[in-house]
C-alpha positions, -999 to 999 in steps of 0.1 A, spaced: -253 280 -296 -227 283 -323 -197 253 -321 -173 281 -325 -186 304 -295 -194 265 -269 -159 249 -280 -144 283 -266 -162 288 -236 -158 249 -226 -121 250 -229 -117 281 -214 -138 275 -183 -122 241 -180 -87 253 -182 -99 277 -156 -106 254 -130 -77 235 -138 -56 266 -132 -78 273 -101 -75 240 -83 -33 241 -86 -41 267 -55 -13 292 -67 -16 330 -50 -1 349 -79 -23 335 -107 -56 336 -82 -44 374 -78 -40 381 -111 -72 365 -119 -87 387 -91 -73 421 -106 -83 413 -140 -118 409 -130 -116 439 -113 -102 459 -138 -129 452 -161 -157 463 -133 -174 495 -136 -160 521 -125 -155 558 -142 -154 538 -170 -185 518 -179 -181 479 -181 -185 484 -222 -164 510 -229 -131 486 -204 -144 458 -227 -135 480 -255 -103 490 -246 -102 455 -238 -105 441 -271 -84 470 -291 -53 461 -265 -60 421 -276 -62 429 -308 -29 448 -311 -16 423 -287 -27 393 -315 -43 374 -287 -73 355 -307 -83 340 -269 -82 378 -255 -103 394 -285 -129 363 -282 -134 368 -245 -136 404 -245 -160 402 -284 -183 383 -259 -187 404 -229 -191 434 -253 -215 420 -274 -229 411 -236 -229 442 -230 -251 457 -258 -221 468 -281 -232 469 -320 -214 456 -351 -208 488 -360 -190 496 -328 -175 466 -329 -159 472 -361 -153 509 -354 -131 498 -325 -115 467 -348 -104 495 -371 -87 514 -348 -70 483 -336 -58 471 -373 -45 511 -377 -27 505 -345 -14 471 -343 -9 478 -383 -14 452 -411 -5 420 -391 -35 427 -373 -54 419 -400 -58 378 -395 -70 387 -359 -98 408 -372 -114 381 -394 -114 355 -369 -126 382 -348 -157 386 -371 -160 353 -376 -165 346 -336 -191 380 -337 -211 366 -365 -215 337 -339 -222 357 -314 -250 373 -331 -263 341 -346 -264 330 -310 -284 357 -298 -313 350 -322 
């Protein structure tokens, strides 16, 4: 598995239990309703992790569009979707986003070296 795709998913499910063992309601809520929101529902889980990574990408959260690059790509999502919905983040969130979307297909090339 790529450095780049491990390094992330060590830290962030380390951090995660970290965050988990301090025992505090709000942030085990919010945990809880994330994971929710991202269940299937009238929206397939693909289509939330989608919308997902557009709203991280606007938002210029490189943590956010790695987590939600991965479940996509998870989830069967192409490059060229991947990039479709990338564009429409960069026309959104405007040039700035632009940083974010090359360390975003830096983590996907990653991803799909993984999945060889």
């Amino acid at each position: 598995m790529s450095n780049l795709v491990n390094e992330f998913n060590d830290y962030r499910s380390r951090m995660n239990e970290k965050l988990s063992a301090d025992n505090n309601l709000v942030l085990k809520r919010i945990f809880n309703l994330d994971t929710n929101a991202y269940s299937a529902g009238a929206l397939d889980v693909k289509t939330k992790e989608l919308l997902g990574l557009v709203a991280s990408a606007v938002l210029r959260c490189d943590d956010c569009i790695k987590y939600h690059l991965e479940t996509a790509y998870k989830e069967g999502t192409t490059r060229e979707e991947m990039m479709e919905v990338m564009s429409i983040a960069t026309l959104v969130g405007g040039t700035i986003v632009i940083p974010h979307l090359r360390r975003a297909y830096e983590f996907w090339e990653a991803l799909e070296e993984n999945g060889k």
